[in-house]
C-alpha positions as CSV (number, residue, x, y, z in Angstrom):
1,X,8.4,13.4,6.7
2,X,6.0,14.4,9.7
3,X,3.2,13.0,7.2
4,X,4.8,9.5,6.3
5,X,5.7,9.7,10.6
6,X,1.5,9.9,11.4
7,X,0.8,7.8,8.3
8,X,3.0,4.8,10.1
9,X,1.9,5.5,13.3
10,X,-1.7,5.4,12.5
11,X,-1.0,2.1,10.7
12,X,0.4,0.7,13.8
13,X,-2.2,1.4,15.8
14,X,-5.0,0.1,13.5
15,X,-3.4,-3.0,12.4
16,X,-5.0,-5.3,14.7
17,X,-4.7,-7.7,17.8
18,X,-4.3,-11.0,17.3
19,X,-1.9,-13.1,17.9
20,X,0.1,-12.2,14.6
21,X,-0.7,-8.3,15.3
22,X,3.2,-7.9,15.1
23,X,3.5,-9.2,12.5
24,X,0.7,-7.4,10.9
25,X,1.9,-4.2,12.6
26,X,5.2,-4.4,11.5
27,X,3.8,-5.0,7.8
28,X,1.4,-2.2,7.7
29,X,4.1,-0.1,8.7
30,X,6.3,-1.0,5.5
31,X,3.5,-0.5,3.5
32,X,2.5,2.8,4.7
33,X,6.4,3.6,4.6
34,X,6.5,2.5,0.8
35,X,3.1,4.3,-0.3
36,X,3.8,7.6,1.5
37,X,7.7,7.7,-0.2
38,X,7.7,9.2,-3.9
39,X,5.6,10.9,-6.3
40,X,2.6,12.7,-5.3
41,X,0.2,10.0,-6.6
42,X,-2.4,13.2,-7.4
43,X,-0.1,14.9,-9.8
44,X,1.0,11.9,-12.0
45,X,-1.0,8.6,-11.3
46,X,1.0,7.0,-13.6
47,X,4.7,7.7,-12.6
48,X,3.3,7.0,-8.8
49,X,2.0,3.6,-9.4
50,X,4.7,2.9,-11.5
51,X,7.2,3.8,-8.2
52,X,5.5,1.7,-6.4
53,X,5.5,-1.7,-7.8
54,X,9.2,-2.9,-6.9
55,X,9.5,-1.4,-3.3
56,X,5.9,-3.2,-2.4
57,X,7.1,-6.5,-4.0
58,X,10.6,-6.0,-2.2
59,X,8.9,-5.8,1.2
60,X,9.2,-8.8,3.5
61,X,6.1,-9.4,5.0
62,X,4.9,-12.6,6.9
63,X,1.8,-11.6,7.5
64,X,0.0,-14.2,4.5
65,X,-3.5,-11.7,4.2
66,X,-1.5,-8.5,3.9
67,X,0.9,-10.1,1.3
68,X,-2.1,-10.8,-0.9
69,X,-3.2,-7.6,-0.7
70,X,0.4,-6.2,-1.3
71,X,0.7,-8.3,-4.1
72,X,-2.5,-7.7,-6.2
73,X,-2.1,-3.4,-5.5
74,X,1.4,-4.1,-6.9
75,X,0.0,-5.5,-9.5
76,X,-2.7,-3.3,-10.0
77,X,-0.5,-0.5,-10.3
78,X,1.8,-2.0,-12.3
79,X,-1.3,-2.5,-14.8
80,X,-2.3,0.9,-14.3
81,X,1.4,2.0,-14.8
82,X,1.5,0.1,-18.4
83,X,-1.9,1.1,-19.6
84,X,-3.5,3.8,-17.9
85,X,-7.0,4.0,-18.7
86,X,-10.2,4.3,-16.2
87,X,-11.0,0.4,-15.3
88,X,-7.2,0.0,-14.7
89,X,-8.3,3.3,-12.2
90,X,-10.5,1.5,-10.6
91,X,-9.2,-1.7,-10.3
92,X,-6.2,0.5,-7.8
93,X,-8.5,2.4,-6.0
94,X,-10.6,-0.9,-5.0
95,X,-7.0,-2.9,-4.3
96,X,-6.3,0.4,-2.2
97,X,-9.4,0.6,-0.2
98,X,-9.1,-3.3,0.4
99,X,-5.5,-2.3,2.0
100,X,-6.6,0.3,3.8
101,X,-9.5,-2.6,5.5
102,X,-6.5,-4.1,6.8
103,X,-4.2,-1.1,7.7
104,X,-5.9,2.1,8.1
105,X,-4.8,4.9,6.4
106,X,-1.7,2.9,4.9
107,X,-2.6,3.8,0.9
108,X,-3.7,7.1,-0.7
């Protein structure tokens, strides 16, 4: 719990300043919530990617960037979660690092 607490509160703080920053802030802070909640993605890739999908595509976020982003790591897990395989790897860890551009610290 004190992990997912630092995990939101770091997203928070890095989400930006504009004039949709609460917006943006309150997104990141769903996200980070969502991706720090179930299976340690380390010990089974799989079932975490998998446990992902729906909560991230549940989330209502209004901030248009982060949704994109949202919506192709869903989907890239969701790939990942059906196949496996190493491209399918990839393919999460580059939707994840593009996430974490926009709200720090917010993936795995």
């Amino acid at each position: 719990m004190l992990a997912s607490s630092v995990l939101a509160a770091t997203a928070l703080a890095a989400c930006g300043s504009s004039s949709s920053a609460a917006a943006r802030q309150q997104g990141c802070t769903a996200v980070a919530a969502v991706l720090s909640d179930g299976p340690d993605p380390g010990a089974d890739p799989a079932g975490y990617a998998e446990a992902q999908v729906l909560p991230l595509h549940q989330l209502e976020l209004t901030d248009t960037n982060l949704r994109d982003v949202v919506d192709k790591l869903a989907s890239a897990y969701q790939a990942y979660a059906s196949n496996g395989g190493r491209s399918l790897a990839d393919r999460v860890a580059s939707e994840e690092k593009v996430l974490n551009a926009i709200c720090p610290g917010a993936a795995p």
